[in-house]
C-alpha positions in Angstrom: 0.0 0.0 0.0 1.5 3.2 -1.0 1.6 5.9 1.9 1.8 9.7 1.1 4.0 10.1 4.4 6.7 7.4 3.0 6.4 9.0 -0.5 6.8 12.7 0.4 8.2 12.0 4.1 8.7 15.5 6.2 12.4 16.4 4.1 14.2 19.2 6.7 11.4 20.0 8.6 10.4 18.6 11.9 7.2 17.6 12.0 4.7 16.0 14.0 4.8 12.5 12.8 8.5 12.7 13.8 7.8 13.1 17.4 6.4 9.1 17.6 3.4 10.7 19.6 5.2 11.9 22.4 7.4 14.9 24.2 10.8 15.2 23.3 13.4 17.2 25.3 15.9 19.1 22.8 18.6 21.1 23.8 18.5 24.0 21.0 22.2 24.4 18.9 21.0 27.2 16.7 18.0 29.5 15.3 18.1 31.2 11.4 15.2 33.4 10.5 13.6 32.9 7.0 11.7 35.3 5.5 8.4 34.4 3.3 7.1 36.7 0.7 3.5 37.4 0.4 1.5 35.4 -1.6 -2.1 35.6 -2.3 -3.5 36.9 0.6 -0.7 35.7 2.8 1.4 38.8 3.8 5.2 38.5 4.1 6.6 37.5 7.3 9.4 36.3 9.1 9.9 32.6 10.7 12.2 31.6 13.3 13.7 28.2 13.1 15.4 26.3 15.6 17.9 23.6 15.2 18.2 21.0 17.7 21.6 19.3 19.3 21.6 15.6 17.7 19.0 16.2 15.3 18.9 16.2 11.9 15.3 18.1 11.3 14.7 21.5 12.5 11.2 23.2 14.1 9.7 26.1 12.8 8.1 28.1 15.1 4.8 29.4 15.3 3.5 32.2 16.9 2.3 30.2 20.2 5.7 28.3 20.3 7.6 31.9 20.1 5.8 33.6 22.3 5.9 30.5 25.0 9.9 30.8 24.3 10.2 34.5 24.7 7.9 34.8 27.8 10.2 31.9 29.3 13.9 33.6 27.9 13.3 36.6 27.1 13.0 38.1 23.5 16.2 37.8 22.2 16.3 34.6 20.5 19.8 35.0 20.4 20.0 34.1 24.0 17.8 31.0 23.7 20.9 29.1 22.3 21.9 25.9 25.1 18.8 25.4 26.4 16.3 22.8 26.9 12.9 22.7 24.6 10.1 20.3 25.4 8.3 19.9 21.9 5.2 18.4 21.7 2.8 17.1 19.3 -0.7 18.3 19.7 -4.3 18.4 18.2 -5.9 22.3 17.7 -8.9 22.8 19.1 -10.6 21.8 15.7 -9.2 18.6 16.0 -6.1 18.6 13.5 -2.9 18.2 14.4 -0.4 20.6 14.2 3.3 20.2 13.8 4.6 20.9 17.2 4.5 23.5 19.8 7.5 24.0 21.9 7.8 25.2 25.4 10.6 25.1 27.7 11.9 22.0 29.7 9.6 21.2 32.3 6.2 23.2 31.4 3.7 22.4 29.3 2.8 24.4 25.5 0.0 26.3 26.4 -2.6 25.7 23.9 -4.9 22.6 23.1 -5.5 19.5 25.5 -2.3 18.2 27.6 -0.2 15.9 26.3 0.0 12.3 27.1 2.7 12.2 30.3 6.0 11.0 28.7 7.6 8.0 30.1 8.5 7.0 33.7 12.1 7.7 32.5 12.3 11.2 31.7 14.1 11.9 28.1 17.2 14.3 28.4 18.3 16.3 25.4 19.5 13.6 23.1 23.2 12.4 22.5 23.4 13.0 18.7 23.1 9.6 18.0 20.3 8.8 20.5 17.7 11.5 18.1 15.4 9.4 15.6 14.3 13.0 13.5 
């Protein structure tokens, strides 16, 4: 059976199929901003993007996840570099699922339903080796 996930995968961009359903702790190794013209009735825009340590995919934010980050370290994104991001898959409140939101280690994104509780073990920022996205 052919499966538009394993024909088109996710390429660069972290997405929430990658996450295996649960919270992942990342320990964030670099941001880029990438600009977006307008199109149709899309204005233009800027996008941050994270990088994670040990992972080959990188996040792009949305508003809720930048916001979350900025309330938690402050609004230089410059400064966010070393630490910990808890990324989470989650459902909207019209039922699809979104990417990812991201919040810092230890608290929870702030929009949609709680996520599942992750594992009795905890997950530390992963080894490079140890990331599976």
């Amino acid at each position: 059976m052919a499966k538009v996930s394993e024909i088109y995968g996710s390429g660069d961009r972290l997405k929430a199929d990658d996450l295996q359903g649960r919270p992942w702790t990342l320990r964030i190794l670099s941001h880029r901003i990438v600009h977006w013209e307008a199109q149709d009735d899309r204005a233009a825009s800027d996008r941050i993007w994270l990088s994670f340590l040990g992972a080959k995919k990188e996040l792009q934010l949305n508003v809720t996840s930048a916001r979350n980050l900025a309330d938690a370290w402050g609004d230089d994104c410059d400064k966010w570099t070393g630490k910990d991001v808890m990324v989470v898959p989650r459902m909207t409140n019209m039922g699809a699922t979104i990417d990812a939101l991201a919040a810092p280690a230890g608290q929870t994104p702030s929009t949609g339903p709680a996520p599942e509780p992750p594992p009795p073990a905890s997950n530390p920022a992963p080894a490079p080796d140890d990331c599976p996205f």
